[in-house]
Short mmCIF file of the C-alpha atoms (twelve columns), coordinates in Angstrom:
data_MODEL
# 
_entry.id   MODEL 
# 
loop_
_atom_site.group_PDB 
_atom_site.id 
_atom_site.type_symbol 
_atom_site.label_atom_id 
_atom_site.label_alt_id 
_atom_site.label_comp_id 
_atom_site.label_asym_id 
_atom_site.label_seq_id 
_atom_site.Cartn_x 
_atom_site.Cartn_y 
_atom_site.Cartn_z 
_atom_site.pdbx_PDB_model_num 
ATOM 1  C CA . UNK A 1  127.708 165.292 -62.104 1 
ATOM 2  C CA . UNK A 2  129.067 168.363 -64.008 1 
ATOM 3  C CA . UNK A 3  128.474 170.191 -60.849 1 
ATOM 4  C CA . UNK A 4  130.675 168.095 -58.794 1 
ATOM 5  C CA . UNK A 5  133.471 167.940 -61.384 1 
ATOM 6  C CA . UNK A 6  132.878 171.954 -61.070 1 
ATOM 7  C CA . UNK A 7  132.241 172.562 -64.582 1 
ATOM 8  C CA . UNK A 8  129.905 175.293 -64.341 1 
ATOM 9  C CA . UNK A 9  130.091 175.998 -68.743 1 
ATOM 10 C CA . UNK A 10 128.858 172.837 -68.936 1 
ATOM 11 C CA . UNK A 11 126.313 173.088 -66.044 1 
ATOM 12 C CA . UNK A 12 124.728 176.343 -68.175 1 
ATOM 13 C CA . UNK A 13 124.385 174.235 -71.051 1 
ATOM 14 C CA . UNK A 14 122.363 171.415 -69.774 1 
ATOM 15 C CA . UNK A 15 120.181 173.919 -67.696 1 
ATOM 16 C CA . UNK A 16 119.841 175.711 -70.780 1 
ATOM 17 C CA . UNK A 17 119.305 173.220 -72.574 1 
ATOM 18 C CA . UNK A 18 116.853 171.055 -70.179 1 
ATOM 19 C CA . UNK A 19 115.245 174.451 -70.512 1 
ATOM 20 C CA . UNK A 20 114.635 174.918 -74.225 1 
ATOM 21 C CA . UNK A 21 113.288 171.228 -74.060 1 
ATOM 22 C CA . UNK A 22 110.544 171.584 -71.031 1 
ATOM 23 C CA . UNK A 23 109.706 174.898 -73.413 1 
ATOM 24 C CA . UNK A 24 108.880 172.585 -76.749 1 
ATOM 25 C CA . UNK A 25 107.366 170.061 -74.379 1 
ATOM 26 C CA . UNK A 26 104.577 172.544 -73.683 1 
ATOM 27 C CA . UNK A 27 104.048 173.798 -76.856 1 
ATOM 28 C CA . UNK A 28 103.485 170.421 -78.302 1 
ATOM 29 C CA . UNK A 29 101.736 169.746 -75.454 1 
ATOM 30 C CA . UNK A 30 99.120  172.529 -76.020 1 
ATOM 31 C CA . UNK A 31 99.259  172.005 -80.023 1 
ATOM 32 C CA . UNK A 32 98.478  168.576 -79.578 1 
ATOM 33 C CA . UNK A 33 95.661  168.613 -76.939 1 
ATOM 34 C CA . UNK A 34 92.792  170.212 -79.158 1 
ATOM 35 C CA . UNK A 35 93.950  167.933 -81.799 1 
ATOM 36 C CA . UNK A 36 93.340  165.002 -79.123 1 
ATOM 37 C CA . UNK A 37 90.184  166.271 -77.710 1 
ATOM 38 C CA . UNK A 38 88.652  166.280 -81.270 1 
ATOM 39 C CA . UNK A 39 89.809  162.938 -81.835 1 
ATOM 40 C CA . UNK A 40 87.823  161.536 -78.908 1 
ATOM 41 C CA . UNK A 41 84.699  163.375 -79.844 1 
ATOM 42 C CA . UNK A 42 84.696  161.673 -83.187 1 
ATOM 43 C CA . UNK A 43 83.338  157.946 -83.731 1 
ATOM 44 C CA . UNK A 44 85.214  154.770 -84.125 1 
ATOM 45 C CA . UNK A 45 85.722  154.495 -88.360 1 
ATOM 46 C CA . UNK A 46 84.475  150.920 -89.333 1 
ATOM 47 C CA . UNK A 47 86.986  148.910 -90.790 1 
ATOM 48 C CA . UNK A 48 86.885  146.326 -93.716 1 
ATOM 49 C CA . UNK A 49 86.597  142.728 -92.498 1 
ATOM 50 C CA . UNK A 50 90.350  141.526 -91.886 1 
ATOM 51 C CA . UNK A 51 92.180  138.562 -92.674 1 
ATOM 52 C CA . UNK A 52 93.842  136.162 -90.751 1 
ATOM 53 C CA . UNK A 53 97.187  138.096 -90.198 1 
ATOM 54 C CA . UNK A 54 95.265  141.495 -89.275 1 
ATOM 55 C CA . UNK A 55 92.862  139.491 -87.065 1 
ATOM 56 C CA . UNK A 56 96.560  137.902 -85.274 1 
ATOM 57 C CA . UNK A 57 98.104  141.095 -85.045 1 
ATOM 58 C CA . UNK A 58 94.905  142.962 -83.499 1 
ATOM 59 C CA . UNK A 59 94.212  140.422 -81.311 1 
ATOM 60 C CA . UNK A 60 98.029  140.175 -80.385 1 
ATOM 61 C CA . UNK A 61 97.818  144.246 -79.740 1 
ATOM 62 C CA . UNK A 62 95.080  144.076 -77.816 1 
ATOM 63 C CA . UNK A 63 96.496  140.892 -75.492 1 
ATOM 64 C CA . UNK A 64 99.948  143.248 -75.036 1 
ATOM 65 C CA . UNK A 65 97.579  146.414 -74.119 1 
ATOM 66 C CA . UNK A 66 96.265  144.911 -71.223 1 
ATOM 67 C CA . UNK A 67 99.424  142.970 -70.109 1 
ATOM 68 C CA . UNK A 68 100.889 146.746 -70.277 1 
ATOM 69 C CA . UNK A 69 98.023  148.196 -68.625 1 
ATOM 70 C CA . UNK A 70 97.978  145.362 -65.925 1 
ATOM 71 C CA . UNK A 71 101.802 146.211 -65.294 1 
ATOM 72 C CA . UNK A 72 101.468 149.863 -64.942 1 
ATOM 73 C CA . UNK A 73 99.130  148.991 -62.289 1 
ATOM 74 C CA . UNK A 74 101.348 146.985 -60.543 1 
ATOM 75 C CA . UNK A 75 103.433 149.677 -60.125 1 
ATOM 76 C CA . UNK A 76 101.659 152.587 -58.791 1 
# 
């Protein structure tokens, strides 16, 4: 849009900009990754026995999951 309205200041911002953000993107991206792969390597923590509002929302959070999942699939 800024080019069309032929404001090319503005048009080196939002490159710029768009730039600096794809740049932190990465980083986090590579910061976070070991961080993530260590995470999967470890075991699932047992938990204490819940009650009745825990067991709702975890059993709530697990019925949205798949509805989510099931969703993304529809539309790829």
């Amino acid at each position: 849009m800024a080019e069309t309205l032929d404001l090319s200041d503005v048009v080196g911002f939002l490159t710029e900009n768009m730039n600096e953000e794809l740049a932190i993107a990465e980083k986090m991206t590579a910061a976070a990754n070991p961080i993530l792969s260590q995470a999967a390597d470890e075991p699932e923590q047992d938990t204490e026995p819940k009650i009745g509002k825990e067991k709702y929302a975890d059993k709530k959070s697990k019925e949205d999951e798949a509805e989510a999942t099931s969703e993304l699939a529809k539309h790829r």
